[in-house]
N, C-alpha and C positions, 0 to 999 in steps of 0.2 A: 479576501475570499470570504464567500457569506459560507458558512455551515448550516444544514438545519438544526435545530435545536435536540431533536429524539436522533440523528446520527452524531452529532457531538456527543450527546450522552451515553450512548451505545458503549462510541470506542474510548471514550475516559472511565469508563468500565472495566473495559477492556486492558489496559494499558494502566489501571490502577494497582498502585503498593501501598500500603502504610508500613512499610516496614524502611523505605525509600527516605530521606530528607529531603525531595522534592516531591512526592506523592506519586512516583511514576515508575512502573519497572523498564530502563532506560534499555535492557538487553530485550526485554519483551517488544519495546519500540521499536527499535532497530532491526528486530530480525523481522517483526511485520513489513516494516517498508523496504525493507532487502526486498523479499519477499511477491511483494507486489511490484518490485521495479523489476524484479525478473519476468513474473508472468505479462508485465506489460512489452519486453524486450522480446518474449518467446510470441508474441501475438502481433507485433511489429515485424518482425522475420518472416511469419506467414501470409501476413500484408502486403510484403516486399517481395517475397516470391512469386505469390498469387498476380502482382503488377506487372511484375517481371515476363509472367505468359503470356498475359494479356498484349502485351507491347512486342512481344517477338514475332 
């Protein structure tokens, strides 16, 4: 997966600790991409519905 280099650095930003011995806040990661797998689930659903009329 290519990244561009100014959104790589954005969300390592983002997602940075120095407090961390991996440099990351590991709870901050996880609940971003919780987060966005939800809203990608909630926008798949409406996807799914909207085909679903279409096809009836």
């Amino acid at each position: 997966m290519t990244i561009p280099e100014q959104e790589y650095e954005r969300i390592a930003k983002m997602i940075h600790s120095d407090s961390s011995p991996v440099g990351i806040d590991a709870k901050k990661t996880h609940i971003m991409l919780l987060y966005m797998v939800e809203q990608m689930q909630a926008k798949l659903e409406k996807m799914e519905a909207r085909l679903a009329t279409l096809e009836a």
